[in-house]
C-alpha positions in Angstrom: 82.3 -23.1 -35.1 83.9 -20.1 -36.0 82.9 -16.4 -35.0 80.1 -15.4 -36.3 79.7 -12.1 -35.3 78.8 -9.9 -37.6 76.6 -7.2 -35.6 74.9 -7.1 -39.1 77.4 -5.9 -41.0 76.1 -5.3 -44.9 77.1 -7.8 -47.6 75.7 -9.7 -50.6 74.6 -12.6 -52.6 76.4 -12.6 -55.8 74.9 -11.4 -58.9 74.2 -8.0 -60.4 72.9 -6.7 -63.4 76.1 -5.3 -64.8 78.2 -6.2 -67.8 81.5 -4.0 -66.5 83.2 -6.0 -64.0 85.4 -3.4 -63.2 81.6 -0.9 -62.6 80.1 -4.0 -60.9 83.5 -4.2 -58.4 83.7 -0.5 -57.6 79.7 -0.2 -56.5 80.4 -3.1 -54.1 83.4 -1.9 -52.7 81.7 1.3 -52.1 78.9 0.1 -50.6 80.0 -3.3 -48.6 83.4 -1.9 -47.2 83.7 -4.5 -44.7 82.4 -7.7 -46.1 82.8 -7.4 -50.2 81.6 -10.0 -52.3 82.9 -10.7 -55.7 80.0 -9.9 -58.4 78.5 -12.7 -60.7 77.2 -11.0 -63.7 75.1 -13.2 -65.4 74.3 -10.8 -68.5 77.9 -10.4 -69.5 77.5 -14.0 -70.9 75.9 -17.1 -70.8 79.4 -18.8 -69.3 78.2 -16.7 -66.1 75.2 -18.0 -65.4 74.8 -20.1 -62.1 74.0 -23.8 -63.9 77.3 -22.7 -66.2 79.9 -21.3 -63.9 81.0 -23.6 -62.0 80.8 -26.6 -64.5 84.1 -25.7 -65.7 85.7 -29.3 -65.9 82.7 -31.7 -65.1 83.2 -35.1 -66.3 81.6 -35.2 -70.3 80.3 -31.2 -70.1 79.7 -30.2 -73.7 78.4 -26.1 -74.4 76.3 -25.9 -77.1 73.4 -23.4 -78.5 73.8 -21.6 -75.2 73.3 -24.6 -73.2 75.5 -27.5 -71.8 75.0 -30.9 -71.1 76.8 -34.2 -70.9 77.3 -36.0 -73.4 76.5 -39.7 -72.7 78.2 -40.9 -75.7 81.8 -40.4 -75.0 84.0 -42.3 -72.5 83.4 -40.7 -69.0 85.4 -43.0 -67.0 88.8 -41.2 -67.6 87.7 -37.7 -66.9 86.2 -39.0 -63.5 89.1 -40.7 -62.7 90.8 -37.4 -63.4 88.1 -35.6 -60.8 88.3 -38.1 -57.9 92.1 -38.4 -58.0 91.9 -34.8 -57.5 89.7 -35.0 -54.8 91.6 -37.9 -53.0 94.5 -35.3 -53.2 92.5 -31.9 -52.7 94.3 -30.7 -55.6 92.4 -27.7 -55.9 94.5 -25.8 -58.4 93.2 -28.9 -60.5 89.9 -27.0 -61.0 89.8 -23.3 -61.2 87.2 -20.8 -61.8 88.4 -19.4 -65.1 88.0 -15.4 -66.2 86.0 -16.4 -68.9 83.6 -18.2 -66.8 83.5 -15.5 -64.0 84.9 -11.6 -65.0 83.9 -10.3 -61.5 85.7 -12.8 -60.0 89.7 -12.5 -61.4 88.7 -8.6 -61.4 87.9 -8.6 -57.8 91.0 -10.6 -57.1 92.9 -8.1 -58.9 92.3 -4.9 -57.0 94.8 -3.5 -55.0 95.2 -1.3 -51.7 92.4 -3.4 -50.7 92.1 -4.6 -47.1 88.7 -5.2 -46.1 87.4 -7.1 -42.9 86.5 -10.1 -44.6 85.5 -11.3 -48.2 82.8 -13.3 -49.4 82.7 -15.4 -52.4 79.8 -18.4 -53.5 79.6 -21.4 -55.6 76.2 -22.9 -57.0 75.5 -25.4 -54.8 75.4 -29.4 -55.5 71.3 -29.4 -55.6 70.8 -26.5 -57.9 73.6 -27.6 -60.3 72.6 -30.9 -60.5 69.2 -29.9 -61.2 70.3 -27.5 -63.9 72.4 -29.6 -65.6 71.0 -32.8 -67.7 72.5 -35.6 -69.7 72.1 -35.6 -73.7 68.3 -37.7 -72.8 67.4 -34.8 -70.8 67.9 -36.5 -67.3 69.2 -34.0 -64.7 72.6 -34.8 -63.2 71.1 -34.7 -59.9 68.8 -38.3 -60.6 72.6 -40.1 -61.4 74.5 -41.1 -58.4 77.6 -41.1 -60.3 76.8 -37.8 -61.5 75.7 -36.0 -58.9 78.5 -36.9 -56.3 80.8 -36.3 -59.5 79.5 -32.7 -59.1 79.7 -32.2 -55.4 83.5 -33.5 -55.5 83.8 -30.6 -58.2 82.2 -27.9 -56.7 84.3 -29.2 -53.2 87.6 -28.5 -55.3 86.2 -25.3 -56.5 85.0 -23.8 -53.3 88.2 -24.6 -52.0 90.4 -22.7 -54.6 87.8 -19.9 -54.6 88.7 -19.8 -50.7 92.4 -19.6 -51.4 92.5 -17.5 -54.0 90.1 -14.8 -51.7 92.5 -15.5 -48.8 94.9 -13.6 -50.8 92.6 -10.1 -50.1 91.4 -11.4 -46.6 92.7 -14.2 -43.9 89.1 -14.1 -43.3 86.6 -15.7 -45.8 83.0 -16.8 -46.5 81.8 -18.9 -48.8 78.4 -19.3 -49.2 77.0 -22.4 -51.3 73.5 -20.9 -53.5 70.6 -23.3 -53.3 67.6 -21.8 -55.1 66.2 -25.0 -56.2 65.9 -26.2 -52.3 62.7 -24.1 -52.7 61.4 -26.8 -54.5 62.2 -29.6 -52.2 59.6 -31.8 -51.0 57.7 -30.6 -54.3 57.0 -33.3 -56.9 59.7 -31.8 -59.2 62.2 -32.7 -56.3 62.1 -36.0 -55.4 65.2 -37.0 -53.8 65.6 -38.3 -50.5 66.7 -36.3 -47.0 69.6 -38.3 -46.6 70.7 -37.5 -49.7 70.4 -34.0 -50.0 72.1 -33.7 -46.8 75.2 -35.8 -47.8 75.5 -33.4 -51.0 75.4 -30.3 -49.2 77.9 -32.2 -46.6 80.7 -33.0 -49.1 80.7 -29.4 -50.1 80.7 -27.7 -47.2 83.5 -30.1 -45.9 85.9 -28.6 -48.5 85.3 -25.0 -46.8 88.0 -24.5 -44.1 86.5 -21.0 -43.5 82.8 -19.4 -42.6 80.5 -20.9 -44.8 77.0 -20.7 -45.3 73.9 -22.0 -47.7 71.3 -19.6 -49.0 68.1 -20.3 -50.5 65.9 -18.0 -51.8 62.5 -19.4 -51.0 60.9 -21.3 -48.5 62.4 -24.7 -48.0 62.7 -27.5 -45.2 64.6 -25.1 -43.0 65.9 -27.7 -40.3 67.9 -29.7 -43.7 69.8 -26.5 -43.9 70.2 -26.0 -39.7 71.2 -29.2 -39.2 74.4 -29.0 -41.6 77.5 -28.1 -40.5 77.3 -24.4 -42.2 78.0 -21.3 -40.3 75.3 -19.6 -42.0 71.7 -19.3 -43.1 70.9 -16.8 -45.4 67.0 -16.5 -46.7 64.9 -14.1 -48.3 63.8 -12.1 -45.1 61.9 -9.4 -46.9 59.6 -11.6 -48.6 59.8 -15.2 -46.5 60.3 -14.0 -43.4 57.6 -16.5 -41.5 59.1 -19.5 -43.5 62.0 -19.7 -40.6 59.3 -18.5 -37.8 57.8 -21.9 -38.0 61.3 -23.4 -36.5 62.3 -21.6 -33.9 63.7 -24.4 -31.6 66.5 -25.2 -34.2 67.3 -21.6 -34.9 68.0 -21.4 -31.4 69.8 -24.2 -31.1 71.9 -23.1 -34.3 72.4 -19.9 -33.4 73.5 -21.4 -29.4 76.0 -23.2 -31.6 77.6 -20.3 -32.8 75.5 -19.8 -36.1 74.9 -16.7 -37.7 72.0 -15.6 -39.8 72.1 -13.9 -43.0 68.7 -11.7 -43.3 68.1 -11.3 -47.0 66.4 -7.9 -46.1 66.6 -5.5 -48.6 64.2 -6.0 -51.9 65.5 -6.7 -55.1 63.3 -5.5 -57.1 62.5 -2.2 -58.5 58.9 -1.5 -57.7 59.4 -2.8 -53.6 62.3 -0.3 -53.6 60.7 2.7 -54.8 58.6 2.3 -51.6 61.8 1.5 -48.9 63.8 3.6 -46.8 66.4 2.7 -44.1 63.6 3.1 -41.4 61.2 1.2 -43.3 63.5 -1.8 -43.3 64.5 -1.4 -39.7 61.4 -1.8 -38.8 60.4 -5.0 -41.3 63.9 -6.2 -40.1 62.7 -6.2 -36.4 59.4 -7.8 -36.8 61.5 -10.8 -38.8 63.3 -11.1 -35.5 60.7 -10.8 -33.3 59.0 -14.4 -33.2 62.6 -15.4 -32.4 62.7 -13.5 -29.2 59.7 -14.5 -27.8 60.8 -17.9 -28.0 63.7 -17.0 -25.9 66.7 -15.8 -28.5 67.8 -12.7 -26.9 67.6 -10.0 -29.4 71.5 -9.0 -29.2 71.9 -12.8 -30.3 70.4 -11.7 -33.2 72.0 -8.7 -34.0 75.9 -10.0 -32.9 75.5 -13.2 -35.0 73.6 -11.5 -38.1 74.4 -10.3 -41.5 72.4 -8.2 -43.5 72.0 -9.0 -47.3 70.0 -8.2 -50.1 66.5 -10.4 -50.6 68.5 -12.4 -53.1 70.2 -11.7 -56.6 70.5 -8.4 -58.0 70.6 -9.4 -61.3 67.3 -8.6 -62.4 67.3 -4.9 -61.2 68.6 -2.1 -63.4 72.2 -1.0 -62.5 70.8 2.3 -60.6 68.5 -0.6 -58.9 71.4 -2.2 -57.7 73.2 0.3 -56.4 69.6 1.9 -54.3 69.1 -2.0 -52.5 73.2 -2.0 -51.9 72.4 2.0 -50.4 69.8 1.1 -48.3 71.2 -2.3 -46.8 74.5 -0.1 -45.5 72.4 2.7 -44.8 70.5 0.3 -43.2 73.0 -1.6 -40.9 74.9 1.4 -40.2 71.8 2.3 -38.3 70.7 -0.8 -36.5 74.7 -0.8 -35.3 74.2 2.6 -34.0 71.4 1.8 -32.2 72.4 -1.5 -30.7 75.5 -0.8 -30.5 
C-alpha cells in the first residue's frame, strides 16, 4: 500500500462545465494547488464524453451521429490481436489519450513552472464503459466476454500512459478509475456476476503502479469496491453519506490497510451551493465520519488518510458554479487542517 495520507487535502473528480481548456486548467490550479486534476470537459465535444474518451482504439469502434458503437460486421480478430499483443508487452505508448479526445488533458500536461504535490488523472472505468458502449444489435460491450475484457486490457494500457505521461509534472500520481454505473449493480439493469465485476476492476487497477482509486457516485455494494486492491474510495459524501455507514467493519479494515478515503463532500449543484459555507460542510463532513468512529476508527485516521472532493462531476454546474464548489472544498480543507492539525 502506498501513503495515503492526505490530511484532506482538496482535489477533484474530473469534469467541469467549461469549453476553454486553458480557463478550465487555471481555475484548478488555483484552487487545488497541491493535488490538481486534469479537467474533462465534456461540453467542448462529444469526443469528451466519458463512454467516448477513452475508446480511442477499441477493437471495431465506429463514431457515428454522435454515437459509437462496434461494428460487428468487420473482421475484429486483427485489431484484438493488435490490443492483446500490446498488453502482453505493456506497450502503452500503443494507446494514447489523444488531444482531440481530451483538450484538458494535453493542456494540463503542457503547463509549465508547475510543481505541485501530486497530480491526479481518471479513466472511465471497465463497468461504465462497457455498459455505455453497445455492438451494431444494441448489445452493451459489457454482456461479451471478448469484449469486455478487450476493454479492460484497453483502459489498462491507457491508465498506464495517462500515469506516465502525469509523472512528467509529479513523481507522485493518482489515478482514479470512474464507475457511475456501479450504482446500478445488483439492479436488474446490471446483471453481471461478483466475480466478474471484480476481475474487471482488477485488470485495471493492476496497470496502475501508483495511488489509485475507484469512485462511484451513488450507492453501490461498497465491500466490491473495499475489497479491491485500490488505494482509494471516493463516494458522494454529501448526498450518500449513510450508504458506506452500513459497512463499517471493512472500512476499518481498508483504512487499517493503508486506505484512504475520498469524501465527495462539496455539492455540485447550483441550488445546494447557494445554501453552503465552509462551516456548513465541516460540520456535514464530521457527521459522515462520525458512525466510523464509534465503531472504533480513530477520527485522526480519518482525517490523515482522507481527501476531500467535490460530490461528483462538475459538469453540470455553470462555470461560476464550478469555481464556488472548488472555493468551498479548499476553503473547506484548509480549515479542517487547521483545526486538526
Amino acid at each position: 500500500m502506498k501513503d495515503t495520507r492526505f490530511n484532506c487535502l482538496p482535489t477533484m473528480i474530473g469534469s467541469m462545465p467549461h469549453t476553454d481548456p486553458d480557463k478550465a486548467c487555471a481555475l484548478v490550479n488555483h484552487y487545488l494547488t497541491d493535488i490538481p486534476a486534469w479537467p474533462q470537459l465534456p461540453r467542448r465535444s462529444f469526443r469528451e464524453n466519458m463512454s467516448v474518451q477513452f475508446s480511442q482504439g477499441f477493437p471495431g469502434i465506429v463514431e457515428k451521429d454522435n454515437s459509437i458503437y462496434v461494428d460487428r460486421s468487420i473482421d475484429l480478430d486483427s485489431p484484438l490481436e493488435e490490443l492483446y499483443n500490446a498488453y502482453i508487452e505493456n506497450n502503452i505508448d500503443k494507446y494514447p489519450v489523444g488531444a482531440d479526445y481530451a483538450a484538458g488533458l494535453h493542456t494540463f500536461l503542457s503547463l509549465a513552472n508547475f510543481k505541485p504535490m501530486a497530480t491526479k488523472g481518471q479513466i472511465t472505468g471497465p463497468i461504465s464503459l462497457g455498459l455505455g458502449v453497445t455492438d451494431d444489435s444494441k448489445r452493451a460491450i459489457l454482456y461479451d466476454d471478448i469484449l469486455s475484457d478487450a476493454a479492460a486490457k484497453l483502459l489498462r494500457l491507457k491508465a498506464g500512459w495517462q500515469e506516465k505521461e502525469l509523472s512528467k509534472i509529479s513523481k507522485n500520481t493518482i489515478i482514479f478509475i470512474d464507475e457511475p454505473s456501479m450504482a446500478s449493480y445488483g439492479s436488474a439493469f446490471f446483471s453481471l456476476p461478483r466475480e466478474r465485476v471484480i476481475s474487471l476492476l482488477e485488470e485495471v487497477l493492476c496497470g496502475i503502479s501508483g495511488i489509485k482509486g475507484i469512485h462511484c457516485c451513488g450507492n453501490t455494494d461498497w465491500p466490491i469496491i473495499l475489497g479491491t486492491s485500490t488505494d482509494i474510495l471516493s463516494f458522494d459524501t454529501y448526498n450518500y453519506a449513510e450508504s458506506l455507514t452500513l459497512f463499517p467493519g471493512e472500512v476499518k479494515r481498508f483504512l487499517d490497510r493503508g486506505g484512504a478515503i475520498a469524501w465527495g463532500i462539496a455539492p455540485n449543484a447550483e441550488d445546494k451551493l447557494e445554501g453552503e459555507t465552509v462551516f456548513s460542510l465541516k460540520d456535514r463532513l464530521e457527521e459522515a465520519m462520525a458512525p466510523f468512529t464509534r465503531n472504533g476508527v480513530p477520527f485522526r485516521q480519518l482525517v490523515e488518510h482522507g481527501l476531500l472532493t467535490p460530490s461528483c462531476s462538475l459538469s453540470l454546474l455553470t462555470e461560476e458554479g464550478a469555481a464556488r464548489s472548488l472555493e468551498l472544498l479548499a476553503g473547506l480543507s484548509q480549515e479542517i487542517r487547521k483545526r486538526y492539525g
